[in-house]
N, C-alpha and C positions, 0 to 999 in steps of 0.2 A: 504494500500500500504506500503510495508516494505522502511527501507531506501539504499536497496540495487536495491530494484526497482524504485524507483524516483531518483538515482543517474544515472542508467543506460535511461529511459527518458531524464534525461535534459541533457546527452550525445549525446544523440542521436539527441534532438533538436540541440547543438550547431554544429553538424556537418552538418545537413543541413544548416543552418543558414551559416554557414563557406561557402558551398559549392554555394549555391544560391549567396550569397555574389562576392565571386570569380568568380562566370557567371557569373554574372551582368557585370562584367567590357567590356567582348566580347556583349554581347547583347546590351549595352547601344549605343556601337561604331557601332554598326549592326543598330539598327536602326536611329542614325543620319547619318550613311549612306546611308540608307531609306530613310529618309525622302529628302537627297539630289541628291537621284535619283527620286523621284516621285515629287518633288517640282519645276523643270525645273531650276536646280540649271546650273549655268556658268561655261561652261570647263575648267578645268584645268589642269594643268598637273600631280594634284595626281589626280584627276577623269575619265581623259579622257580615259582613260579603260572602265572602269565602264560604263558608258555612253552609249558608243560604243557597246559594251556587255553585258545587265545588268544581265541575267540571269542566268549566272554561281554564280553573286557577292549575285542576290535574294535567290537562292538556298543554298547559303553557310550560310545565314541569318537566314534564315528559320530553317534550320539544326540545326546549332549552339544553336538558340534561345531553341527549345524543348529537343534540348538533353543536357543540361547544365543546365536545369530550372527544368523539370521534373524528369532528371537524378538523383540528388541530395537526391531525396526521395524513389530510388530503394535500397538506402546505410543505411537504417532504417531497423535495424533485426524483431525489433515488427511489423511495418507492411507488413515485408513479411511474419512472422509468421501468424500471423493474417486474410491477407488479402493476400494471395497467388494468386487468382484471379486477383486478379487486381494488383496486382506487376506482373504477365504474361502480362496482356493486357496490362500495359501500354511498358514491354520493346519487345511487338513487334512494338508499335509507336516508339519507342527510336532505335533499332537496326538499321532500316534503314532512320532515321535522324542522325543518328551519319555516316552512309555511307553517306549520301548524304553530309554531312559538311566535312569528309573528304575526297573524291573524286572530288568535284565540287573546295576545295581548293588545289589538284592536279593539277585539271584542270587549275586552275588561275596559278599557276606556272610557267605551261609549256607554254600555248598563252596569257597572256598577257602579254604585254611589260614591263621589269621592272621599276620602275619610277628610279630616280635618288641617292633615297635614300638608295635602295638595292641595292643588286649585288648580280651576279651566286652563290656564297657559302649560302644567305641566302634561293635563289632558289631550292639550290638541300638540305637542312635543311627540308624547307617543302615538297618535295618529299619524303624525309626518315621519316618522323615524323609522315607524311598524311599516307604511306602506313603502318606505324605500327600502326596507331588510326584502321584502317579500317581490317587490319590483327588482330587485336586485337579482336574486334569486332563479325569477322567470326569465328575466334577458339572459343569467349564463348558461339556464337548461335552452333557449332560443339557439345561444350562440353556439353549444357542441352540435347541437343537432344539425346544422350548417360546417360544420367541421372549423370553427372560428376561433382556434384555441386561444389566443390571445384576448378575446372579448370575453369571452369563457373565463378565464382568469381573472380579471379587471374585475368581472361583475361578481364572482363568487367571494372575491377579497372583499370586495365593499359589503355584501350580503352578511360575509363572519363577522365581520369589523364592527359592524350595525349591533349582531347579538351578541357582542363580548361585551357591548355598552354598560349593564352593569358591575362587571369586573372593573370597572375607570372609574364608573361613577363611586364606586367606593374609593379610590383613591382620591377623587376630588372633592367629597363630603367629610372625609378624617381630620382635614386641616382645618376646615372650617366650622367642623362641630368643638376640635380642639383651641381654637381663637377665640371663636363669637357663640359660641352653645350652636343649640337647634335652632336651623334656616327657619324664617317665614314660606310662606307660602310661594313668595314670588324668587327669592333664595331659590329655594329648593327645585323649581324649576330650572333655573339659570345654569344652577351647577348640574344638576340631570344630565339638562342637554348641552354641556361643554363635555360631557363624559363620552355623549354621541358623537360630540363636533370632533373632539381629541383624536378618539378614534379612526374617523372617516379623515384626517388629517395625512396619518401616519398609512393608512392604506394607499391614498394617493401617491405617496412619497415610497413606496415599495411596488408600486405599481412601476410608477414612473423609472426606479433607478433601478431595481433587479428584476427586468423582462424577462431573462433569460430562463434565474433561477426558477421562476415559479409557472414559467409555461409549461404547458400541460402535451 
């Protein structure tokens, strides 16, 4: 193995490793919200949604879970080189969990009631954000199907990038819960969606400067 191929490896490991990392923060919150929906957990007024409805809150879980976990290792150029088979079979499990986590957190948007700690601007944030993970999404399943690897690539980056958003967003609400306490309403919005903006940011800028690595 030359040293130009064991640099390119343990690149590519820390970037799953990076990316797995950053699910985790939505999966970990997904399933202690599991667990406080299947454990006959006491209403509250941040659950009483949920509760009420669980199954937009399961489906967004579900979603999130494989497409943020599994996602992370379609972003590995060796093994889509390598293993093309199964980097297909697994993003036809991922295309339509990545729909189903952006859709179903659509859905929550619009019917369930906001709790106290949000407000209308953080509401229509995730309508704009949901519909471009999901818009994302359909243009790179459009673009393989035209064999357009490179748009392909573009749009699937932007797609993950959209759902890693609360893995950011917790990096950008730590500081500021550690400075100023708990955001207001309009706070909490703002930083929300810099965790989307950050995001879609850093996709661009790996779009843009490693085409190579991440063609499909």
């Amino acid at each position: 193995m030359t040293d130009k191929m064991a640099t390119r490896r343990e690149r590519a490991g820390w970037t799953v490793t990076a990316l797995i990392g950053l699910g985790l923060i939505p999966v970990l919150a997904g399933g202690i919200r599991l667990a406080e929906l299947t454990g006959g957990a006491t209403v509250t007024p941040d659950n009483a949604r949920f509760l009420a409805s669980p199954v937009p809150i399961l489906l967004h879980i579900v979603g999130v879970t494989v497409y943020t976990v599994l996602g992370a290792f379609q972003f590995v150029p060796r093994l889509r080189r390598r293993k093309p088979g199964r980097h297909r079979k697994a993003g036809r499990l991922l295309a339509p969990c990545g729909l189903v986590a952006a859709l179903s957190g659509m859905w929550m948007a619009v019917f369930y009631a906001l709790p106290e700690h949000d407000g209308p601007l953080l509401a229509v944030f995730r309508l704009v954000f949901g519909a471009a993970m999901a818009a994302s999404i359909v243009l790179g399943l459009a673009a393989v199907r035209r064999r357009d690897f490179t748009a392909h690539r573009a749009w699937m980056i932007r797609g993950y990038a959209i759902g890693l958003g609360a893995g950011t967003q917790a990096f950008v609400l730590a500081p500021y819960y550690a400075i100023a306490g708990p955001p207001d309403a309009l706070a909490r919005a703002l930083l929300l969606g810099a965790g989307w903006v950050i995001n879609l940011i850093v996709a661009e800028a790996i779009i843009q400067r490693w085409p190579v690595r991440f063609s499909s």
